[in-house]
C-alpha positions as CSV (number, residue, x, y, z in Angstrom):
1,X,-6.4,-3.2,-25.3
2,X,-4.4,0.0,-24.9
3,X,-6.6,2.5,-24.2
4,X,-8.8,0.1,-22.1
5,X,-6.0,-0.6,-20.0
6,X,-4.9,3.2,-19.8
7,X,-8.9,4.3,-19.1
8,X,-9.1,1.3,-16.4
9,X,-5.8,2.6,-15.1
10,X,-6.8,6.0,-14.5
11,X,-10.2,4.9,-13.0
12,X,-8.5,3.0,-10.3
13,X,-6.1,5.8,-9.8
14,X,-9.1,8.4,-9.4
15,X,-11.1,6.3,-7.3
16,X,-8.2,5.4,-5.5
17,X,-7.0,9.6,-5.3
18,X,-10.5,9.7,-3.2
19,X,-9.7,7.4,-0.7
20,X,-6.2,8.3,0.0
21,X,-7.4,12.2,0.3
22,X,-9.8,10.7,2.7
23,X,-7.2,8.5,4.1
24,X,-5.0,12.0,4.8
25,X,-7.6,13.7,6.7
26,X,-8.0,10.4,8.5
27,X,-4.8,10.8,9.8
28,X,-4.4,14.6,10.6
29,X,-7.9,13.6,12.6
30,X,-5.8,11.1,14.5
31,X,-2.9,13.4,14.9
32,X,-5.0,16.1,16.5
33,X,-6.8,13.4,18.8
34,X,-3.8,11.6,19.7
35,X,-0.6,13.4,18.5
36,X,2.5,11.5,18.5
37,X,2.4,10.5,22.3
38,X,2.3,6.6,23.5
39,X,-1.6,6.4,22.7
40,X,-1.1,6.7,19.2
41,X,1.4,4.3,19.1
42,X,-0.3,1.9,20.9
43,X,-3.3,2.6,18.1
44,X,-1.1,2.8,15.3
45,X,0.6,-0.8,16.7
46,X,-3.0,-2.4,17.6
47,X,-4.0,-1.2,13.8
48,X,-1.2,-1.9,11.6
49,X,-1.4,-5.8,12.6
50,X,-4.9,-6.6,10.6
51,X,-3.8,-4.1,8.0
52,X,-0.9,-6.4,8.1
53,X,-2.7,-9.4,7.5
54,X,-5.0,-8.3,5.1
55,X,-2.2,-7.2,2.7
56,X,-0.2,-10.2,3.5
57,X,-2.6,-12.7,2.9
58,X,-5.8,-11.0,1.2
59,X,-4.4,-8.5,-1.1
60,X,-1.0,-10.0,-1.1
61,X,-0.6,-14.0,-1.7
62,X,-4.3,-14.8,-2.2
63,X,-5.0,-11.8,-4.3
64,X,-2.1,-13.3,-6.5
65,X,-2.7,-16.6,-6.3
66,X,-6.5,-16.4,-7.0
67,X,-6.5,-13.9,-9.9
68,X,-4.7,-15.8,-12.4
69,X,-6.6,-19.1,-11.7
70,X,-10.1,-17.3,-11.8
71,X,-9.1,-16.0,-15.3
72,X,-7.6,-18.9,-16.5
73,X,-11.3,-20.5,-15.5
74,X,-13.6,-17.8,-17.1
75,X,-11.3,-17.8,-20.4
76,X,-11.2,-21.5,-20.8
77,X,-14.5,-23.2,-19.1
78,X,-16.6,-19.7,-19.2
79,X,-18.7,-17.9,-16.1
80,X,-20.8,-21.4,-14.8
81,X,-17.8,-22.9,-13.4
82,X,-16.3,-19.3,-12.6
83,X,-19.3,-19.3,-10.1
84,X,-18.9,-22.7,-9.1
85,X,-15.5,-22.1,-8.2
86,X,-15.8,-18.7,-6.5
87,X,-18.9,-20.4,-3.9
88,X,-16.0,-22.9,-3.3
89,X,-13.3,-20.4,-2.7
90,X,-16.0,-18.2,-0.8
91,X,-16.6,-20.8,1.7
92,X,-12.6,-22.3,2.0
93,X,-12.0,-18.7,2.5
94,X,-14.5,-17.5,4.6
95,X,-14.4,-20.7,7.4
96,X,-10.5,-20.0,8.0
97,X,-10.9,-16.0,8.3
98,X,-13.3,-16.7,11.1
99,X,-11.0,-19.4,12.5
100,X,-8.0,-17.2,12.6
101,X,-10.2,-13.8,13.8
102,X,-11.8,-16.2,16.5
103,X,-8.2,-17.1,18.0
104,X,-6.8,-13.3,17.2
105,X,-9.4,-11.7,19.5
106,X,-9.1,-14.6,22.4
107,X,-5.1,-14.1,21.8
108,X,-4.4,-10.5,21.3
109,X,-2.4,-10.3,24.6
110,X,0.2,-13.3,22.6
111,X,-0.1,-11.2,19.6
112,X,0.5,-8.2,21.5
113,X,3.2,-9.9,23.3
114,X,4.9,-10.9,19.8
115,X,4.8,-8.1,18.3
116,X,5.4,-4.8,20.8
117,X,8.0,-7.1,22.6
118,X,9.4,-4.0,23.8
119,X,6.0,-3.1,25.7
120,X,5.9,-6.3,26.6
121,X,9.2,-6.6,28.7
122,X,8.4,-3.2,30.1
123,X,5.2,-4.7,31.9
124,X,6.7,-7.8,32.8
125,X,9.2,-5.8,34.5
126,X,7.0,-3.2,36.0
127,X,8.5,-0.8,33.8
128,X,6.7,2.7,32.1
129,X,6.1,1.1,28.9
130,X,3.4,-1.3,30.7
131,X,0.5,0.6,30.0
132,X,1.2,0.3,26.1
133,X,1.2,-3.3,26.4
134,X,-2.5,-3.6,28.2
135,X,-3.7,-0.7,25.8
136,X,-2.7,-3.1,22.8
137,X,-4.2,-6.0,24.3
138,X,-7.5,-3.7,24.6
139,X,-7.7,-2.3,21.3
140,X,-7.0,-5.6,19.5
141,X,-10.2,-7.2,20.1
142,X,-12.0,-4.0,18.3
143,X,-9.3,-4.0,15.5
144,X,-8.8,-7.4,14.5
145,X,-11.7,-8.7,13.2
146,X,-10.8,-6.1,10.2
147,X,-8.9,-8.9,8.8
148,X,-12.1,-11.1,8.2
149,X,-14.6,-8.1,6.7
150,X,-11.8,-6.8,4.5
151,X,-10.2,-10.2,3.5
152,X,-13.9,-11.0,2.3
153,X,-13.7,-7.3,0.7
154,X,-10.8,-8.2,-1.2
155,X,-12.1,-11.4,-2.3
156,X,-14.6,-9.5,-4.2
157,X,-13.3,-7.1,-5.3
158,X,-10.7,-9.4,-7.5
159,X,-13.6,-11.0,-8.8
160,X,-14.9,-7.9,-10.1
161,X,-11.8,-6.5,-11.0
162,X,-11.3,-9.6,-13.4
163,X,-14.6,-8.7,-15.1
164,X,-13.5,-5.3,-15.7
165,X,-15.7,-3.4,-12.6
166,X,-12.1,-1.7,-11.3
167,X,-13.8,1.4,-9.6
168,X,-15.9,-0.7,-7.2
169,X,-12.9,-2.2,-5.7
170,X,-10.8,1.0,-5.5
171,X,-13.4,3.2,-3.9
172,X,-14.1,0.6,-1.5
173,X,-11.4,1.8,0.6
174,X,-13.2,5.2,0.9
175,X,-15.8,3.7,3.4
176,X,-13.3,2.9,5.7
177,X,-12.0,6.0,5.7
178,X,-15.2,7.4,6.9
179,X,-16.3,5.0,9.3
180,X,-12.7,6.1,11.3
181,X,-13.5,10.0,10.9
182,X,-17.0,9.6,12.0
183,X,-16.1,7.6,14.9
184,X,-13.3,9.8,16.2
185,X,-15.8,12.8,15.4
186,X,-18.6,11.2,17.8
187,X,-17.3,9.1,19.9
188,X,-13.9,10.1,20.9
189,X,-15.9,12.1,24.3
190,X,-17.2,8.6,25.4
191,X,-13.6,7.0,26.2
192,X,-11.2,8.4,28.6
193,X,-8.7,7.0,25.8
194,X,-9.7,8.4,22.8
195,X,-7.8,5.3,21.0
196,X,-11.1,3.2,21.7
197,X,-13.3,5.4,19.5
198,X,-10.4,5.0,16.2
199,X,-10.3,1.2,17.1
200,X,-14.1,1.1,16.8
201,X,-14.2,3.0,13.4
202,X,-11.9,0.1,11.8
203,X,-14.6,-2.6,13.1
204,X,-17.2,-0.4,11.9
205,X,-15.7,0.4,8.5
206,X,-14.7,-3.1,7.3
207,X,-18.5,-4.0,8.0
208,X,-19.5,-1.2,5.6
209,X,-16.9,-2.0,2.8
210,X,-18.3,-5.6,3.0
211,X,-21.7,-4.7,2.8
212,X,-21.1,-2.1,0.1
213,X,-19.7,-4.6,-2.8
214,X,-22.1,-7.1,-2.1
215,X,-25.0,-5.0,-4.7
216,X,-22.1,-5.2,-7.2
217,X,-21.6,-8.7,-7.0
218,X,-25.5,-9.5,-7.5
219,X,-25.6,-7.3,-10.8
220,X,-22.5,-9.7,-12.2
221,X,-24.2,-12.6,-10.8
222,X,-21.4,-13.9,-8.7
223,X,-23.1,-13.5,-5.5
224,X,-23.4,-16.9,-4.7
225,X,-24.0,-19.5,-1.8
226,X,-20.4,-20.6,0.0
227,X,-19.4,-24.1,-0.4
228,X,-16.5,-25.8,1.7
229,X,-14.4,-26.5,-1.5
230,X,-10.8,-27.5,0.3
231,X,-10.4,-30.3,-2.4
232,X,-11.5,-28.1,-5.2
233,X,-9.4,-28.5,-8.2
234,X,-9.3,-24.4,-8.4
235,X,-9.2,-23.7,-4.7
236,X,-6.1,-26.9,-4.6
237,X,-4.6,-24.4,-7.1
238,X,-5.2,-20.8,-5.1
239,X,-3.4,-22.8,-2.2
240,X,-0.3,-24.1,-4.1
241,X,0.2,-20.8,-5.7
242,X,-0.7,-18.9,-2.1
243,X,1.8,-20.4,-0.1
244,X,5.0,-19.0,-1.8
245,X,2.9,-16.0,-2.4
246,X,3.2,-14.8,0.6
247,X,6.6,-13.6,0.4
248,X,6.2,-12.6,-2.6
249,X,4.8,-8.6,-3.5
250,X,4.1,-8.7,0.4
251,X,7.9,-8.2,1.0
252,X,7.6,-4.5,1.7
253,X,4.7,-4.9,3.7
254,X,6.9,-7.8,6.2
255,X,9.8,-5.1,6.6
256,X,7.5,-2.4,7.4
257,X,6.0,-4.6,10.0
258,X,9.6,-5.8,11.3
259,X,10.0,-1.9,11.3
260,X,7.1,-1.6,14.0
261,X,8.4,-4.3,16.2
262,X,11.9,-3.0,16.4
263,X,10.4,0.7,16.8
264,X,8.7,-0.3,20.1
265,X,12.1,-0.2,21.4
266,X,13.1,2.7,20.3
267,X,12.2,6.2,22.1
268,X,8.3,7.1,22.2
269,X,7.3,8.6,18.9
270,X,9.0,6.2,16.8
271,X,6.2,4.2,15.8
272,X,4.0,7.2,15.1
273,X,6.5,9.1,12.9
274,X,7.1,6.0,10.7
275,X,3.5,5.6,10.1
276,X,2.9,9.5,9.1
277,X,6.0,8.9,7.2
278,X,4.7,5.7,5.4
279,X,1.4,7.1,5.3
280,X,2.7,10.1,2.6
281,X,4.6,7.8,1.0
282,X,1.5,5.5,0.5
283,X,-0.3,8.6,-1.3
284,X,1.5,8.3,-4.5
285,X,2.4,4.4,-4.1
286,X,-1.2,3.6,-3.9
287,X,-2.2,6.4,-6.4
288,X,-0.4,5.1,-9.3
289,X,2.0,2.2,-8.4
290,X,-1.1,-0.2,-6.6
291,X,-4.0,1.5,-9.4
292,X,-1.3,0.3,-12.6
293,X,-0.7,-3.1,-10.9
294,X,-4.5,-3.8,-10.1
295,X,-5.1,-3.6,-13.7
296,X,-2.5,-5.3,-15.1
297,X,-2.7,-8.3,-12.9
298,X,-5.7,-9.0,-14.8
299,X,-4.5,-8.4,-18.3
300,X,-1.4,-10.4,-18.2
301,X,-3.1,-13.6,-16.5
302,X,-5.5,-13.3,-20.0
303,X,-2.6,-12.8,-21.8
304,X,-0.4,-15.4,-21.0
305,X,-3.6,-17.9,-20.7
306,X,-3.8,-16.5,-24.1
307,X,-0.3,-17.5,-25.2
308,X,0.6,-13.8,-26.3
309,X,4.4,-13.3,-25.3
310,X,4.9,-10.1,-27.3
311,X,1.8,-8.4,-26.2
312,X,2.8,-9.5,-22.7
313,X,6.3,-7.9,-22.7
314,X,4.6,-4.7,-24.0
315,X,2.0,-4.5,-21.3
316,X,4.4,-5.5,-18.9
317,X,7.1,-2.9,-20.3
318,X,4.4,0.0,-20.8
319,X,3.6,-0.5,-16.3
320,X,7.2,0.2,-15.7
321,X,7.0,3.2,-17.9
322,X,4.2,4.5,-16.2
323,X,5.3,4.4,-12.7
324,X,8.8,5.6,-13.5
325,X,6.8,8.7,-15.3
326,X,4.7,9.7,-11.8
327,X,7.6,7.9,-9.3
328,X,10.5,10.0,-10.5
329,X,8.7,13.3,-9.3
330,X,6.7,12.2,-6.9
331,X,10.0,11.1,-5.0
332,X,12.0,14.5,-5.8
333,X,8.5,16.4,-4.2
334,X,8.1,14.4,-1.4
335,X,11.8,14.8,-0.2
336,X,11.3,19.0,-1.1
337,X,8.4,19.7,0.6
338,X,7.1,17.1,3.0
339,X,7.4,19.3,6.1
340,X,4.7,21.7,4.7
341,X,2.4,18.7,3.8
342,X,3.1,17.4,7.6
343,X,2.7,20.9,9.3
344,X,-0.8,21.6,6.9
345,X,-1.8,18.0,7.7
346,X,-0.9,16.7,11.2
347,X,0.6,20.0,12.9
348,X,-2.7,21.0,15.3
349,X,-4.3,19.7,18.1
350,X,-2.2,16.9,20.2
351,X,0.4,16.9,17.9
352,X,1.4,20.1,17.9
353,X,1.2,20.7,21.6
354,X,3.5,17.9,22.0
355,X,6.2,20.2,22.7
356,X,8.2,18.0,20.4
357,X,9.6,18.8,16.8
358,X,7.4,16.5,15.7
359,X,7.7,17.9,11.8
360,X,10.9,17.5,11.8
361,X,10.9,14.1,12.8
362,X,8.4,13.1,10.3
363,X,9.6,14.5,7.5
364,X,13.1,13.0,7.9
365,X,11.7,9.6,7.5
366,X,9.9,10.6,4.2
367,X,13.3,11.5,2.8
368,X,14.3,8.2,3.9
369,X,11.2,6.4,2.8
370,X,10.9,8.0,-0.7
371,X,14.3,6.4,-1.6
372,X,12.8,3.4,-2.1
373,X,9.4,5.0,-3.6
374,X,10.3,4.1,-7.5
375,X,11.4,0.9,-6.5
376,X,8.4,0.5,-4.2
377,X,5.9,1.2,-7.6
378,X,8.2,-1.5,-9.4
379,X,7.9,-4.3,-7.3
380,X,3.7,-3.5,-7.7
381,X,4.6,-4.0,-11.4
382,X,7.2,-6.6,-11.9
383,X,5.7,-9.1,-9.1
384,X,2.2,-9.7,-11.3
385,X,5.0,-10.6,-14.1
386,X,5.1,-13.6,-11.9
387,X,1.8,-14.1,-10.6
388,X,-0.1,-13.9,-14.0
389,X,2.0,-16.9,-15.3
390,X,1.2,-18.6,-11.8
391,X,4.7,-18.4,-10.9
392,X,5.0,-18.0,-7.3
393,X,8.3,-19.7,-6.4
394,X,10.7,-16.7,-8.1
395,X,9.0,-14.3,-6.2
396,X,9.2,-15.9,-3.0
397,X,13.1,-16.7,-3.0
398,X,13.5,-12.8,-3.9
399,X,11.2,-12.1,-1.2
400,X,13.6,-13.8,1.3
401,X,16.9,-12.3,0.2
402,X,15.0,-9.1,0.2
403,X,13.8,-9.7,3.8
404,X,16.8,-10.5,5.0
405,X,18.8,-7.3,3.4
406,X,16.4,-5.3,5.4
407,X,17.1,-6.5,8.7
408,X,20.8,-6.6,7.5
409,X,20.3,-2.9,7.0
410,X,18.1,-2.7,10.0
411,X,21.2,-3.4,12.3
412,X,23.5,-1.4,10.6
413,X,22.1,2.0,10.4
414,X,18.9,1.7,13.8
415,X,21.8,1.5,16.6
416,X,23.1,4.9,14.6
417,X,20.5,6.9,13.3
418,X,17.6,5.1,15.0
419,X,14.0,5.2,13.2
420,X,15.4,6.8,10.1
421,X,17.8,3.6,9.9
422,X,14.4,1.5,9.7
423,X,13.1,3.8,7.0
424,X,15.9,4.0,4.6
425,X,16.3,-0.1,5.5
426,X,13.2,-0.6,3.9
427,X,13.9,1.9,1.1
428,X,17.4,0.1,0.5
429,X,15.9,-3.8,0.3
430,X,13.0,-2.7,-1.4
431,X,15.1,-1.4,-4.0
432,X,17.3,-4.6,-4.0
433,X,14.1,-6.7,-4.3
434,X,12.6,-4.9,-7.6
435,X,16.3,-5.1,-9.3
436,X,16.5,-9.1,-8.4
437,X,12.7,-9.1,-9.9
438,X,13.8,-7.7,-13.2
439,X,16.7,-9.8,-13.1
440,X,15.1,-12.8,-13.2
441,X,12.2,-11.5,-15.7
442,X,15.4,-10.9,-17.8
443,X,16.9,-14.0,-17.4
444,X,13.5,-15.7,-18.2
445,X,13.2,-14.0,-21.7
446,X,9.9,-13.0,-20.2
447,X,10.4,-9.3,-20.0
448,X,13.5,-6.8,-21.3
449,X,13.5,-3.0,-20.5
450,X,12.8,-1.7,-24.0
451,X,15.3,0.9,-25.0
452,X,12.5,3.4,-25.8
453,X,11.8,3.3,-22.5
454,X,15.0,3.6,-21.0
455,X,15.1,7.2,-22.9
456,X,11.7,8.0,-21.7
457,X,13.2,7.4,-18.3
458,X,16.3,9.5,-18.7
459,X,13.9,12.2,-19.9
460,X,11.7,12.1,-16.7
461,X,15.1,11.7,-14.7
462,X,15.9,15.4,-16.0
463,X,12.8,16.5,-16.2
464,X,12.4,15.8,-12.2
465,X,15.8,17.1,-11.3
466,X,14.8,20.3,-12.9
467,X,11.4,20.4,-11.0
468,X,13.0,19.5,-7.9
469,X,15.3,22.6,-8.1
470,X,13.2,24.9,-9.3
471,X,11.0,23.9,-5.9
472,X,13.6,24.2,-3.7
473,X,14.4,27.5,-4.8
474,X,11.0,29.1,-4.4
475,X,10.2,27.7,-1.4
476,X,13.7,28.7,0.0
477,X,12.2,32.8,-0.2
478,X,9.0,32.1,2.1
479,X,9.2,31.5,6.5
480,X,6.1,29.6,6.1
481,X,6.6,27.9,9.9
482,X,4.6,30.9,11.7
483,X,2.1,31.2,9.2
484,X,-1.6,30.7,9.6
485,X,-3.0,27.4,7.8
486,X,-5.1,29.3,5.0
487,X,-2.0,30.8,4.2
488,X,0.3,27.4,4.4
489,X,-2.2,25.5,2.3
490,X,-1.9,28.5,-0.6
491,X,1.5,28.1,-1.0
492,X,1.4,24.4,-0.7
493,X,-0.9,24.5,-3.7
494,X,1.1,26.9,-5.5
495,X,4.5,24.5,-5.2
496,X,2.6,21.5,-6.3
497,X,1.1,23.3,-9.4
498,X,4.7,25.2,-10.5
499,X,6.1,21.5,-9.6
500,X,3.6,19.7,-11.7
501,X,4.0,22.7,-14.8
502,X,7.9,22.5,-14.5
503,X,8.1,18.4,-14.9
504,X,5.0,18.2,-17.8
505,X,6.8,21.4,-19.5
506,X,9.9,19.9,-19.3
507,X,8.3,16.3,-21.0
508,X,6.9,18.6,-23.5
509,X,9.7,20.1,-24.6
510,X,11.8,16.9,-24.4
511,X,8.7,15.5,-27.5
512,X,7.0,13.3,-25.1
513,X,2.9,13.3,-25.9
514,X,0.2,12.2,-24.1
515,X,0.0,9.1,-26.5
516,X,3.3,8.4,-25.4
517,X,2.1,7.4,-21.9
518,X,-1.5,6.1,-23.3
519,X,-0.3,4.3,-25.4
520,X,0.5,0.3,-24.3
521,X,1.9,-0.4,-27.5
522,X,4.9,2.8,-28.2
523,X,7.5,0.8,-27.5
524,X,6.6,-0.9,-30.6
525,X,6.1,2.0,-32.5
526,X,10.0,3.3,-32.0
């Protein structure tokens, strides 16, 4: 199991490296369409509500709730009635997602309304701000019906995760990816708002990531006919689970939304820096917090079907250790050097001629963002500690004391430090929320942080202090600002490799091994 685990671990991560590199120059293509001006808020706005969604309900709560019930089924009936149930879950599934898209395209002036209040007040009053509000409406109808290709998408892909097919899942996302490039490439000339041709390449790309997993659910022979299957004993199951679910591992996603919705009354460029902020931060949280967690879901639903306690607390123990091992530095490198990343990446076109200090702005809300990044990686951990033992109850009742921290912290530091307050509000409760998850874990005698790894973590603690100084010293000698891009890009390189030698050196010299992170099982062995 170890180095299955470990090698289905690093395939995720890889495939999932692809998409988010793909997923960067995305977003420096939108920066130099749209810049940081009110059209790409009004996109950003009009695209964050599927993405939204789709975490909330398709990879968040049903995600959770269906994995450990579709391995409970293959391990104890076998894969007939795994296909039986999946046709019925298929169809329960697929008649509300066109339910709910039907109503979201007919109401996106409500849903705009809801959530860009701020817009909406502004055109109800005749006010500046009105034109973001009809924009939203606009782009809405293009965006929305994401929810329904990619909930689908995510349907599939945790039934081929479950059977061990991890990298057609987390290359998926890649598609997308291109579908928005292409269509701001070709298209963006055909709109006198270039936001049209971005809100077209979401429709476009969760058609494509649909139809791209469907070949890889034929060859595993679970492509199979939908079935209405509301009263299903399996589907009755997904629901009971799903409901508290969706609090639960979605809790970060929830502030980051109340995030948006306040941020549309702050000053223009608020909503755009938080995204370009979240979007760095999503590089390494995706990269190695969501690649661990999409694994180990899996494993610990067959574990605890399987009644294996101990290997459970070492599976769950070794996830912890691994995110702490790539969190810690990650965090330190992000604070160091995010304005190069932000000038390399976003700085041309429209957002550069803003006449703004756009990088400036940006980069202050990664510093307040990676905070919360280790703890961010732990919640993606801890939360399937939960799920896998179909226990979705603790996680929601942490999800609402962490929801409501946030906009505790919300209103104490947005009226004094604006959009970073929202940032470091989300950093703070998402911290909160992955200590109260270990808490309980504790308190369950379900999981313990193992005293091995508690040194591991000290040793990374050091080893990323050291790395961070090192960093900040050598990049302290160069006035990179005025520097041409070929030249910006060099040196970016060059911090990240002396970055990435300093920390692994330092490991090295502290005795820790590449078997020490491989292996599931070292606790154990110390």
């Amino acid at each position: 199991m170890a180095n299955s685990l470990f090698r289905s671990g690093m395939i995720v991560s890889a495939m999932t490296m692809i998409s988010r590199v793909l997923g960067l120059v995305r977003d420096a293509v939108v920066a130099n369409l749209l810049g940081a001006n009110a059209s790409a808020d009004v996109f950003l706005f009009a695209n964050r509500i599927p993405n939204f969604l789709r975490r909330l309900f398709a990879e968040g709560a049903f995600a959770q709730a269906f994995v450990p019930v579709l391995s409970e089924i293959k391990e104890q009936q076998g894969d007939d009635a795994v296909r039986l149930f999946v046709a019925r879950a298929a169809g329960t599934l697929g008649t509300i997602l066109i339910i709910v898209t039907l109503l979201g395209v007919i109401g996106s002036p409500i849903i705009a309304a809801l959530f860009g209040a701020g817009w909406f007040v502004d055109w109800y009053q005749g006010g500046a701000d009105g034109e973001k509000f009809l924009l939203a409406s606009s782009l809405l109808k293009w965006t929305f019906p994401y929810l329904f290709f990619v909930s689908l998408v995510a349907f599939s892909g945790a039934i081929l995760n479950v059977y061990n097919r991890f990298a057609v899942a987390a290359f998926t996302p890649v598609l997308l990816n291109v579908a928005i490039i292409g269509c701001a490439v070709f298209l963006h000339q055909q709109f006198d708002v270039g936001a049209y041709a971005l809100a077209i390449g979401v429709f476009v790309g969760g058609v494509v990531q649909l139809a791209f997993q469907i070949p890889f659910l034929y060859r595993a022979k679970m492509l199979v006919r939908p079935r209405w299957g509301w009263h299903d004993e399996g589907v009755k199951k997904v629901r009971t689970l799903m409901i508290p679910a969706l609090f639960g591992v979605s809790v970060s996603q929830i502030n980051l939304f109340l995030d948006t919705v306040i941020a549309s009354f702050l000053v223009t460029g608020s909503i755009a820096w938080l995204y370009y902020a979240d979007r760095l931060i999503e590089f390494p949280l995706g990269l190695f917090g969501i690649g661990i967690a999409t694994v180990i879901l899996p494993t610990l639903s067959k574990l605890h079907a399987g009644d294996k306690g101990s290997d459970f607390q070492v599976t769950l123990d070794w996830g912890v250790r691994f995110v702490i091992f790539l969190g810690l530095p990650a965090m330190v490198g992000l604070m160091l050097i995010s304005p190069l990343i932000i000038t390399v990446l976003f700085d041309h076109g429209a957002f550069a001629s803003a006449g703004e200090d756009h990088v400036r702005a940006v980069a202050l809300g990664v510093a307040a963002y990676a905070v919360g990044l280790v703890s961010f990686m732990l919640i993606k951990v801890l939360a399937p500690g939960f799920y896998a033992r179909q226990d979705t109850r603790t996680p929601v009742r942490i999800g609402i004391i962490a929801m409501a921290l946030n906009m505790v912290f919300n209103l104490m530091l947005a009226p004094f430090i604006g959009y970073l307050g929202l940032a470091l509000a989300t950093a703070l409760s998402a911290t909160c929320n992955a200590f109260l998850l270990y808490r309980q874990l504790a308190k369950d005698e379900v999981y313990h942080f193992s005293r091995f790894s508690l040194a591991f973590s000290s040793k990374c603690l050091i080893a990323s202090v050291v790395m961070g100084i090192l960093v900040y010293l050598v990049q302290a000698q160069f006035a990179w600002q005025d520097w041409p891009l070929l030249e910006q890009i060099m040196l970016l390189a060059g911090l990240i490799g002396a970055a990435a030698s300093t920390y692994f050196g330092m490991l090295f010299i502290f005795g820790v091994r590449p078997s020490t992170i491989k292996n599931v099982a070292t606790t154990e062995s110390h």
